[in-house]
PyMOL Python script that loads the backbone (N, CA, C, O; Angstrom):
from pymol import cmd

cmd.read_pdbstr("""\
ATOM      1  N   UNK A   1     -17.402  -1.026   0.534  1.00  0.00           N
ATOM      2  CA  UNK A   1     -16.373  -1.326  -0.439  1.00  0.00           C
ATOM      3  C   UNK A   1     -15.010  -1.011   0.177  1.00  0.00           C
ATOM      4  O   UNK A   1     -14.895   0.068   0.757  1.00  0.00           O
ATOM      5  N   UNK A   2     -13.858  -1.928   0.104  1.00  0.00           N
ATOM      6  CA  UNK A   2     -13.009  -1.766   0.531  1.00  0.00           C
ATOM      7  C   UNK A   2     -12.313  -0.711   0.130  1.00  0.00           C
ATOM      8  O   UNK A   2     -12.761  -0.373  -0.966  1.00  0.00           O
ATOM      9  N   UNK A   3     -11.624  -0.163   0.393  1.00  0.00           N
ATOM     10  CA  UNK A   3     -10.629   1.001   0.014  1.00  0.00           C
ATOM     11  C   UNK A   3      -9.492   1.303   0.831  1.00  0.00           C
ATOM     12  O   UNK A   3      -9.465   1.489   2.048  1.00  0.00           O
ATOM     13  N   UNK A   4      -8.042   1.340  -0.463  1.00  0.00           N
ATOM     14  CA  UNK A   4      -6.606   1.285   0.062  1.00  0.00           C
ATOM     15  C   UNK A   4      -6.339   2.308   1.315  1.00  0.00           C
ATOM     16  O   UNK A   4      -6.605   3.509   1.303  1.00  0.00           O
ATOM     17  N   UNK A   5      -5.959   1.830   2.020  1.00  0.00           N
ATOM     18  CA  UNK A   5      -5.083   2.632   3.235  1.00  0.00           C
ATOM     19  C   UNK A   5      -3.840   2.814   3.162  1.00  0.00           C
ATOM     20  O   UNK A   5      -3.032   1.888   3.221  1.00  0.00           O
ATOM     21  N   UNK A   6      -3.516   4.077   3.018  1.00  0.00           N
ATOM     22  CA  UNK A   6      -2.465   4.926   2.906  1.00  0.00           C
ATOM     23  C   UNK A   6      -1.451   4.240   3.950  1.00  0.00           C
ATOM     24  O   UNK A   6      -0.416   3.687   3.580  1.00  0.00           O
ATOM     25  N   UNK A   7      -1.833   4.326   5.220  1.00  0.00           N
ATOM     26  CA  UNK A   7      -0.939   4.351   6.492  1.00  0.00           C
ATOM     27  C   UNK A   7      -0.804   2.652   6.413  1.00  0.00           C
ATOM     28  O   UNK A   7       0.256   2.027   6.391  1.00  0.00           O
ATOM     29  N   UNK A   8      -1.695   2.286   6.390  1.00  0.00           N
ATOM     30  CA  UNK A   8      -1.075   0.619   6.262  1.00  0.00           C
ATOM     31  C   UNK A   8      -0.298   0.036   4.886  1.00  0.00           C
ATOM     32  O   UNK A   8       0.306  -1.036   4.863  1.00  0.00           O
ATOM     33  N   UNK A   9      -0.408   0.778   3.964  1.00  0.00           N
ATOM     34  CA  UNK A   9       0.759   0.636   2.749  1.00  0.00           C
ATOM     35  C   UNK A   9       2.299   0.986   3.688  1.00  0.00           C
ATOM     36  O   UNK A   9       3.284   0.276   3.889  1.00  0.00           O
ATOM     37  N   UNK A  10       1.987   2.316   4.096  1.00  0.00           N
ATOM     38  CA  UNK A  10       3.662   2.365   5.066  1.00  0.00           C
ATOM     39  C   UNK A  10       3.947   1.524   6.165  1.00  0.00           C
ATOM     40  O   UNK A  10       5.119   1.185   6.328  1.00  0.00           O
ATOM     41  N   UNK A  11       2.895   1.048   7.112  1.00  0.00           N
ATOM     42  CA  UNK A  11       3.303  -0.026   7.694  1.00  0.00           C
ATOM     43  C   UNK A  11       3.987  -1.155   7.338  1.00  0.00           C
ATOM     44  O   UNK A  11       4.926  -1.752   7.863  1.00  0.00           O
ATOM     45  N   UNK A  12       3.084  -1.408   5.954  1.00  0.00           N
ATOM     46  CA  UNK A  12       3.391  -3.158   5.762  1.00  0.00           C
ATOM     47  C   UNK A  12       4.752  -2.994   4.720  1.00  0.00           C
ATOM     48  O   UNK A  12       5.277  -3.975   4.193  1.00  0.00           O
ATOM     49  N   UNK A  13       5.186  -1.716   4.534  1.00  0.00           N
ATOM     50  CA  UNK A  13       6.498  -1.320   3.847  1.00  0.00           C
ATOM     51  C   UNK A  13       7.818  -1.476   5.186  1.00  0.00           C
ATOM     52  O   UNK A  13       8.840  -2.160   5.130  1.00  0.00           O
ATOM     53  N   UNK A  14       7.333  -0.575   6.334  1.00  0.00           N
ATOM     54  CA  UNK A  14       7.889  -0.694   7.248  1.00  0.00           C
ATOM     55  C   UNK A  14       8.242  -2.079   7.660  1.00  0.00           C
ATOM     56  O   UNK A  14       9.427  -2.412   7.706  1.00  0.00           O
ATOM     57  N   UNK A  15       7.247  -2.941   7.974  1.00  0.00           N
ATOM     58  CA  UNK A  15       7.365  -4.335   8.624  1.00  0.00           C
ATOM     59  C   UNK A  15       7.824  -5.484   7.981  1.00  0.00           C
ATOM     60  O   UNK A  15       7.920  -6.621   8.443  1.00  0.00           O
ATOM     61  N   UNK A  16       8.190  -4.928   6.481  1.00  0.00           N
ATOM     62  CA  UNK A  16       9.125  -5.858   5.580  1.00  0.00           C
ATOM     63  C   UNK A  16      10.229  -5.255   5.638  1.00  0.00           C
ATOM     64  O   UNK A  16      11.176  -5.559   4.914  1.00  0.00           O
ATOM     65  N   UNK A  17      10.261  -4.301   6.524  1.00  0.00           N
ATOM     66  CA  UNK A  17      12.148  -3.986   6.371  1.00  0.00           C
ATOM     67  C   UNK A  17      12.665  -3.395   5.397  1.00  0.00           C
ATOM     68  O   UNK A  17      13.878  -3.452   5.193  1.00  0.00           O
ATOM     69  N   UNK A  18      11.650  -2.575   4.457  1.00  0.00           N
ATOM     70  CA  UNK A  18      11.896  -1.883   3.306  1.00  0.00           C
ATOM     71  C   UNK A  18      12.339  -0.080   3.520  1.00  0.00           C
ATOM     72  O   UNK A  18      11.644   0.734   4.127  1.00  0.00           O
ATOM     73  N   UNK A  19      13.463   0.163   2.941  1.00  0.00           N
ATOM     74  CA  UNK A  19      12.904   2.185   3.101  1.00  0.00           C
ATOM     75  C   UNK A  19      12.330   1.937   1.784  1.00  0.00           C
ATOM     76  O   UNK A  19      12.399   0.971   1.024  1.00  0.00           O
ATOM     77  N   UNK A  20      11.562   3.416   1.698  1.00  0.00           N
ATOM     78  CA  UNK A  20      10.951   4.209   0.419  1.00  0.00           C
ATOM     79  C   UNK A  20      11.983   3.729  -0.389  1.00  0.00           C
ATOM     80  O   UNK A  20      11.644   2.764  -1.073  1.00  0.00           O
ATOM     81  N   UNK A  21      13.387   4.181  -0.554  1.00  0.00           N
ATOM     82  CA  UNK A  21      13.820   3.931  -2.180  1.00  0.00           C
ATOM     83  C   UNK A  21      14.234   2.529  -2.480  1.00  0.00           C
ATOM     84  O   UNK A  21      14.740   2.341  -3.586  1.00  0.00           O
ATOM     85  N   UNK A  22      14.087   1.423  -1.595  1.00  0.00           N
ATOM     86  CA  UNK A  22      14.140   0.052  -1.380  1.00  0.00           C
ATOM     87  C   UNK A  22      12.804  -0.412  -2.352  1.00  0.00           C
ATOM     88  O   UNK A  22      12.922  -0.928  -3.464  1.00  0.00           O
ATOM     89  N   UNK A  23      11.825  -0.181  -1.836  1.00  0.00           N
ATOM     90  CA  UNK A  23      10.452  -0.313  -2.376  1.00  0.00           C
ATOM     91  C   UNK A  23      10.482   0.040  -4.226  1.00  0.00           C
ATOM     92  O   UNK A  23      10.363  -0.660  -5.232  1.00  0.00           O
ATOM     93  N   UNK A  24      10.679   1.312  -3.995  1.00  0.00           N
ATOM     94  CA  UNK A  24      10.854   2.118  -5.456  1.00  0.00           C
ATOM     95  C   UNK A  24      11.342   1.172  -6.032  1.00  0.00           C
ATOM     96  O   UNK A  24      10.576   0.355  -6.544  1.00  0.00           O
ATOM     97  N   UNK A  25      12.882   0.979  -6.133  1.00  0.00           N
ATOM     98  CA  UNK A  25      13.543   0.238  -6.951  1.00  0.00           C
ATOM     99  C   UNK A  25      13.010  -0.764  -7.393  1.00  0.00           C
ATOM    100  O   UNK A  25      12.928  -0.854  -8.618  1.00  0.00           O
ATOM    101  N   UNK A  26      12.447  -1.900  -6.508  1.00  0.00           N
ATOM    102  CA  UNK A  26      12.010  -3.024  -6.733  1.00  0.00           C
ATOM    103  C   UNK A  26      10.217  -3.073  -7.252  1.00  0.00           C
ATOM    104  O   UNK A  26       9.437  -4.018  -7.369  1.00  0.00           O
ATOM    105  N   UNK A  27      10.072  -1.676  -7.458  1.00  0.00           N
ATOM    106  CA  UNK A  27       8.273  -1.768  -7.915  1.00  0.00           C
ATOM    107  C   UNK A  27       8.368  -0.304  -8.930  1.00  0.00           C
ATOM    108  O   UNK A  27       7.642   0.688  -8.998  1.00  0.00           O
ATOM    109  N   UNK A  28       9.361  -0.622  -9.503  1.00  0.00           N
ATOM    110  CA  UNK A  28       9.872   0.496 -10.372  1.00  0.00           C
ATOM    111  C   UNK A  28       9.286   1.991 -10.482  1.00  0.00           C
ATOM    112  O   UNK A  28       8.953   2.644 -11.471  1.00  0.00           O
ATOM    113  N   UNK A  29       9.282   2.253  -9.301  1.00  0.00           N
ATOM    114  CA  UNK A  29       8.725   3.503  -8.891  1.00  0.00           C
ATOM    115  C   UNK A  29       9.241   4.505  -8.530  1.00  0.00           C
ATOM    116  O   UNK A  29      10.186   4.058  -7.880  1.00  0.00           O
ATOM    117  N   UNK A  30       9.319   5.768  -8.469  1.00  0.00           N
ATOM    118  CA  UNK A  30      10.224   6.298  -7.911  1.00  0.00           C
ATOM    119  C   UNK A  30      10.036   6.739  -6.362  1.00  0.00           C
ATOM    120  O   UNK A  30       8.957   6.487  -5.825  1.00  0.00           O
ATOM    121  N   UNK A  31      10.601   7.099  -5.960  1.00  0.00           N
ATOM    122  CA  UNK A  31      11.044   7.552  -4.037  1.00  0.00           C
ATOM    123  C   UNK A  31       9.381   8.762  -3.567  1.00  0.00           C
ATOM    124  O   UNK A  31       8.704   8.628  -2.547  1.00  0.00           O
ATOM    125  N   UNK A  32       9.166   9.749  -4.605  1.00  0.00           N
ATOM    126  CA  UNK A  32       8.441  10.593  -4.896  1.00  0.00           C
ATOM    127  C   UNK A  32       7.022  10.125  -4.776  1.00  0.00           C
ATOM    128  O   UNK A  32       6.186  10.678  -4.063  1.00  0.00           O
ATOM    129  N   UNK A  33       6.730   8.696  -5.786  1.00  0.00           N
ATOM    130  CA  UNK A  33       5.627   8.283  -5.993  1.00  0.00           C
ATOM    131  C   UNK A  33       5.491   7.310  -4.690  1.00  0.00           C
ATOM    132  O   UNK A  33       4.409   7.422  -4.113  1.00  0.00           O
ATOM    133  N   UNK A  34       6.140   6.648  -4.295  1.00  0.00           N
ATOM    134  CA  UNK A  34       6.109   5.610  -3.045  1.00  0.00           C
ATOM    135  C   UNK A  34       5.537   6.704  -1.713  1.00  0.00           C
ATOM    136  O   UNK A  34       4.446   6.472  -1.192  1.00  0.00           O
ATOM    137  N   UNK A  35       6.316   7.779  -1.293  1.00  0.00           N
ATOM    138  CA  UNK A  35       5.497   8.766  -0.484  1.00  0.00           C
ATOM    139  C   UNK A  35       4.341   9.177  -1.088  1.00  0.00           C
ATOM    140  O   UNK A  35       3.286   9.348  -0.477  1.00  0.00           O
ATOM    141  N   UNK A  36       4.455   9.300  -1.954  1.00  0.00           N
ATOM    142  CA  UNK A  36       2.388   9.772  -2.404  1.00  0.00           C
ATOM    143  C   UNK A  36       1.516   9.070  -2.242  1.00  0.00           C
ATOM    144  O   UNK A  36       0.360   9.440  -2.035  1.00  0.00           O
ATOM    145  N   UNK A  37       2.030   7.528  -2.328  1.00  0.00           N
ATOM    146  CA  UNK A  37       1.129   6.374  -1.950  1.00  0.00           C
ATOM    147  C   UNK A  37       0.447   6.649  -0.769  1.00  0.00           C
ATOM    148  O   UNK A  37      -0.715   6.990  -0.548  1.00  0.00           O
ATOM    149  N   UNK A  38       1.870   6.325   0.289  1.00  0.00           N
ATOM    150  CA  UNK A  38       1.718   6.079   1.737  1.00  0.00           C
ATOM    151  C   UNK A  38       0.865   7.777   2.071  1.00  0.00           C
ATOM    152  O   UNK A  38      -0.295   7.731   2.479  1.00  0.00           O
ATOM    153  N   UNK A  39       1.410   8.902   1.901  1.00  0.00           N
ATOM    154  CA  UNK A  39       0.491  10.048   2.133  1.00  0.00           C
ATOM    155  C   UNK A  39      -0.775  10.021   1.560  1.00  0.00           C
ATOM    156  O   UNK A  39      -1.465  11.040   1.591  1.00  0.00           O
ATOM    157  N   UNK A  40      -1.082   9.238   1.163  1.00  0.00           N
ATOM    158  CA  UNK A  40      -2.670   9.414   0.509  1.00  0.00           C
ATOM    159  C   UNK A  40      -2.826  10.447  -0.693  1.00  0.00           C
ATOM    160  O   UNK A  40      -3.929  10.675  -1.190  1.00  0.00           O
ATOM    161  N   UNK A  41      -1.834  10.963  -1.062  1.00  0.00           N
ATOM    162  CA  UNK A  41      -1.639  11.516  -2.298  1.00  0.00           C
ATOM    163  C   UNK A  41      -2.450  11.336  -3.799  1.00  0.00           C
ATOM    164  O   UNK A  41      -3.312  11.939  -4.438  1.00  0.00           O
ATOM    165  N   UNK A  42      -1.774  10.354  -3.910  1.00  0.00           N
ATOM    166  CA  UNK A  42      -2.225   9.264  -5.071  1.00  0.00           C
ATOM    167  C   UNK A  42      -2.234   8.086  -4.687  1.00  0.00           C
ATOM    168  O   UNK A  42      -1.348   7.651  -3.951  1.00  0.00           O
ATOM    169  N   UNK A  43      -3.375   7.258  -5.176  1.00  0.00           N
ATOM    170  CA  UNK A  43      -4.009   5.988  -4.886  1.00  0.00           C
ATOM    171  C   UNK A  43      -3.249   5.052  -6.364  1.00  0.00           C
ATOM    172  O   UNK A  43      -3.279   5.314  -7.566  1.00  0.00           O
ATOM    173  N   UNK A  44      -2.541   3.778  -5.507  1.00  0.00           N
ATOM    174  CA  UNK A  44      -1.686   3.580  -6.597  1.00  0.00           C
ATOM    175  C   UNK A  44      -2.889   2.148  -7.831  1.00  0.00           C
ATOM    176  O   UNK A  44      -3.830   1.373  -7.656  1.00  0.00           O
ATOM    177  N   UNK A  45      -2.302   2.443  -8.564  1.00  0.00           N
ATOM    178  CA  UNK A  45      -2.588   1.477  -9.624  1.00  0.00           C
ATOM    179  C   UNK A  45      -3.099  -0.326  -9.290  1.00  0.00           C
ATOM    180  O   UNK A  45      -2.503  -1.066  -8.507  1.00  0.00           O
ATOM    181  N   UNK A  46      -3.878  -0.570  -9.813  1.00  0.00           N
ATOM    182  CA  UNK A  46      -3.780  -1.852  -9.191  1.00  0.00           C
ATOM    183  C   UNK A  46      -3.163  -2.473  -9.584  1.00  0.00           C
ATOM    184  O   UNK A  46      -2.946  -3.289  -8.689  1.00  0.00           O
ATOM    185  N   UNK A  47      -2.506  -2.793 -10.591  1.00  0.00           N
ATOM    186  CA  UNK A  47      -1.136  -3.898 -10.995  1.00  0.00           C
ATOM    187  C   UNK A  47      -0.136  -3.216 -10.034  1.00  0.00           C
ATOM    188  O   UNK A  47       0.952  -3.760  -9.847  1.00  0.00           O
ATOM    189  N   UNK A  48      -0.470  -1.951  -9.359  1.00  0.00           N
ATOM    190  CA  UNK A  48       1.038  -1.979  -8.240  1.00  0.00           C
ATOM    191  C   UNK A  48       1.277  -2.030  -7.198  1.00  0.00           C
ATOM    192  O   UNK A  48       2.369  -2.100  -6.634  1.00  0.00           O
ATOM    193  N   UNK A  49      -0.245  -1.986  -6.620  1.00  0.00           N
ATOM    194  CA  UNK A  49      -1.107  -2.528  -5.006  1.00  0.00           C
ATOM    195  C   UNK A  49      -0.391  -4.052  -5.319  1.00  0.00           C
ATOM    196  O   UNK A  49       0.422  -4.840  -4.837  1.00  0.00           O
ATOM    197  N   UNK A  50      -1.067  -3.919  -6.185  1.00  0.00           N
ATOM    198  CA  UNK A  50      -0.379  -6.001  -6.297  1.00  0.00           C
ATOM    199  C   UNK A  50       0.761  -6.246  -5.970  1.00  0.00           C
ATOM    200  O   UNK A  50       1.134  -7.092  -5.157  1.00  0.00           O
ATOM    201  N   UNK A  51       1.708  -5.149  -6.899  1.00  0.00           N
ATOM    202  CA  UNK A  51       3.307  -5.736  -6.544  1.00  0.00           C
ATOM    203  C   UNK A  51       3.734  -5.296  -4.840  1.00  0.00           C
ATOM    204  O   UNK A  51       4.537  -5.868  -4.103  1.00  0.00           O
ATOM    205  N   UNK A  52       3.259  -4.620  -4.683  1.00  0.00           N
ATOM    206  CA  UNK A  52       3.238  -4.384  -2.877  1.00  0.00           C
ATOM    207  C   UNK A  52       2.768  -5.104  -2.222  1.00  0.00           C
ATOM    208  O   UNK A  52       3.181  -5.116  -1.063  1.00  0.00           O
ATOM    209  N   UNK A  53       1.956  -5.823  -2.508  1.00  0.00           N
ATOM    210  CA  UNK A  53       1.526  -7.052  -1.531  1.00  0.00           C
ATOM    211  C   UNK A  53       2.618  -7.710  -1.758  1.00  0.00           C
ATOM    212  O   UNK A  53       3.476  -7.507  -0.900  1.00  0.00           O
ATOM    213  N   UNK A  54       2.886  -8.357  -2.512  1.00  0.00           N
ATOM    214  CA  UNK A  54       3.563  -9.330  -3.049  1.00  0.00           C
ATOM    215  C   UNK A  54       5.022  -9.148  -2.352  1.00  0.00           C
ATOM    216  O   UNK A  54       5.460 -10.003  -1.582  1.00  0.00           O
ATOM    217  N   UNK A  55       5.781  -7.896  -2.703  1.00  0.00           N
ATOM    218  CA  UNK A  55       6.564  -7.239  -2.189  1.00  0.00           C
ATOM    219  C   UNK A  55       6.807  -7.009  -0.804  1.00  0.00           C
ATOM    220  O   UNK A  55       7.941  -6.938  -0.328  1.00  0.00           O
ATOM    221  N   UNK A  56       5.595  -6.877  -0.058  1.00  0.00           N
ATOM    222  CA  UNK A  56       5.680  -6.314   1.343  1.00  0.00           C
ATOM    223  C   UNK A  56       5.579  -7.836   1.885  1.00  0.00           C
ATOM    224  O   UNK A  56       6.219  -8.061   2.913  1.00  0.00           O
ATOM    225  N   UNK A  57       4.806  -8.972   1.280  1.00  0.00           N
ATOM    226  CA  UNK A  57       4.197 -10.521   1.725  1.00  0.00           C
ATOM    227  C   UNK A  57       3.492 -10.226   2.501  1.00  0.00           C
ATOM    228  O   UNK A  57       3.747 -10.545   3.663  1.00  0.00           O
ATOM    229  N   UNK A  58       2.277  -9.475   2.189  1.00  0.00           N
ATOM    230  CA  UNK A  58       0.541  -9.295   2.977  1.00  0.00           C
ATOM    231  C   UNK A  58      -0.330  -9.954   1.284  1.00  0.00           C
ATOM    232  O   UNK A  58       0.213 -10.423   0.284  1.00  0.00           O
ATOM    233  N   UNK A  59      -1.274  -9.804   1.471  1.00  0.00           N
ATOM    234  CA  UNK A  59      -2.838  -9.926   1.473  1.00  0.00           C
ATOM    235  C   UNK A  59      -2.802  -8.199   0.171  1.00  0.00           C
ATOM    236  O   UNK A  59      -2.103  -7.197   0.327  1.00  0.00           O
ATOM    237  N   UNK A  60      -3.377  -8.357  -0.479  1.00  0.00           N
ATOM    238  CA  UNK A  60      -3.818  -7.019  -0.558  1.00  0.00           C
ATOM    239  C   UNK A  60      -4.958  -6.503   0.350  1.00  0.00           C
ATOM    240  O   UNK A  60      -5.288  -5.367   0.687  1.00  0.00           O
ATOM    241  N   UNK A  61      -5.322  -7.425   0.558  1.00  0.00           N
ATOM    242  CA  UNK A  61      -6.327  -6.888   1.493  1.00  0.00           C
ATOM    243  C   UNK A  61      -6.026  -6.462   2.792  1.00  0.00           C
ATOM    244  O   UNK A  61      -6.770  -5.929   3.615  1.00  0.00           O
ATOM    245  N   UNK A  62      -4.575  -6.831   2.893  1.00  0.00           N
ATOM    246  CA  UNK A  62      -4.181  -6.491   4.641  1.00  0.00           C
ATOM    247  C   UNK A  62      -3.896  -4.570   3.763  1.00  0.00           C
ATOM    248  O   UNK A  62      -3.428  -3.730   4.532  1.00  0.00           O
ATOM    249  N   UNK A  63      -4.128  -4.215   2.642  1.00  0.00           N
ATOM    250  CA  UNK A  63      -3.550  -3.030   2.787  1.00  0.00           C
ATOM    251  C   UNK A  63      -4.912  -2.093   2.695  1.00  0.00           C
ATOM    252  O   UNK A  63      -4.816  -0.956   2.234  1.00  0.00           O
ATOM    253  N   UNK A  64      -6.158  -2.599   3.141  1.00  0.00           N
ATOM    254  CA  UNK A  64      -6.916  -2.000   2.887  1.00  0.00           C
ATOM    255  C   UNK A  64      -7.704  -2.326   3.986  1.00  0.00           C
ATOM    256  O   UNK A  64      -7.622  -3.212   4.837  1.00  0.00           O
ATOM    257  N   UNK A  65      -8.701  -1.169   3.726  1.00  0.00           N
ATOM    258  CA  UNK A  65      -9.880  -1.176   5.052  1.00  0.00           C
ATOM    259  C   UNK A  65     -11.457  -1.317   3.892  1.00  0.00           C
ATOM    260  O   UNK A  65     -11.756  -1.412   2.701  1.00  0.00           O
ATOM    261  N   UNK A  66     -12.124  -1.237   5.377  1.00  0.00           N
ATOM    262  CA  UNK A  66     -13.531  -1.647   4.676  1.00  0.00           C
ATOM    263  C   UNK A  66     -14.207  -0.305   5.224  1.00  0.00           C
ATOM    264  O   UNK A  66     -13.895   0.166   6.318  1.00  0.00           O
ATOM    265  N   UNK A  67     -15.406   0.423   4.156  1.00  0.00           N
ATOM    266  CA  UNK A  67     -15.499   1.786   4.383  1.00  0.00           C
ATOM    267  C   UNK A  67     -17.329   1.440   5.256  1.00  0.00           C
ATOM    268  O   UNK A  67     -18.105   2.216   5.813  1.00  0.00           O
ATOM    269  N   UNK A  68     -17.391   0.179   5.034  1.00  0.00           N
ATOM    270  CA  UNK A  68     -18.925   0.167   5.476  1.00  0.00           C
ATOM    271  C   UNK A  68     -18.732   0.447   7.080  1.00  0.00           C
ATOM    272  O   UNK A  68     -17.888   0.129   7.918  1.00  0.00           O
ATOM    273  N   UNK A  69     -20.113   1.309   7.077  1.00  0.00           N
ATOM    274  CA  UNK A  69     -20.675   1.028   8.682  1.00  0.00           C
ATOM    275  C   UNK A  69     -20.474  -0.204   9.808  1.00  0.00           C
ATOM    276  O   UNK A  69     -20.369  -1.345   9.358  1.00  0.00           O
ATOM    277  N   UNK A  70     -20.435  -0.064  10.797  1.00  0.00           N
ATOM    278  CA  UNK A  70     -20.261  -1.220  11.330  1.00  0.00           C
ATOM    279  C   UNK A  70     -21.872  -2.071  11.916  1.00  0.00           C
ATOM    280  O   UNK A  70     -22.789  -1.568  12.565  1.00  0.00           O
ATOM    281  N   UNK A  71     -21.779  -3.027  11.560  1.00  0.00           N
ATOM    282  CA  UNK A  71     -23.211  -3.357  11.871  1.00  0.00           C
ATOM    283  C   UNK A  71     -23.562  -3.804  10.373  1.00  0.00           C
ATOM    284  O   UNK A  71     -24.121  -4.892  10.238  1.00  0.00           O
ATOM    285  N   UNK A  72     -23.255  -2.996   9.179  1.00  0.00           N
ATOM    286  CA  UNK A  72     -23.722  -3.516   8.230  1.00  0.00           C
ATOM    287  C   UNK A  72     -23.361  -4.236   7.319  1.00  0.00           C
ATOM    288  O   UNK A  72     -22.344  -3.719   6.857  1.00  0.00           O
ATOM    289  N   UNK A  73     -23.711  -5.538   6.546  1.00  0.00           N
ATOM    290  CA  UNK A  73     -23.168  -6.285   5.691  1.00  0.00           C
ATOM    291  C   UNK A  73     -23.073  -6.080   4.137  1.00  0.00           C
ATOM    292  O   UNK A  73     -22.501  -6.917   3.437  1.00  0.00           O
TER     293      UNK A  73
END
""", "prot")
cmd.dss("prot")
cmd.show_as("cartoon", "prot")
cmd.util.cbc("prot")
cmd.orient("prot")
């Protein structure tokens, strides 16, 4: 089962040219909660994974990994 990645939420924040309170503003979040994301803190909401895709222009799925074994389907 897939599951959000912390460090690639800050990447794909990074690689849109966003800071933290850039992001915030525009995903009405605050500066506080946007680092908790990316630190693995708190796992954000899914209506707000969404607006980060959307926001960052990935995939939600580019913000996530897959937890299975390798080898297995």
């Amino acid at each position: 089962m897939p599951t959000i990645d912390h460090n690639l939420l800050r990447a794909a924040r990074e690689a849109a040219g966003l800071t933290r309170e850039q992001a915030g503003t525009a995903l009405a979040r605050s500066y506080p909660a946007i680092q908790a994301y990316e630190r693995g803190v708190i796992v954000p909401p899914g209506n707000v994974l969404i607006a980060m895709a959307r926001l960052y222009g990935v995939a939600v799925e580019d913000l996530c990994r897959d937890d299975k074994p390798a080898g297995v389907r």
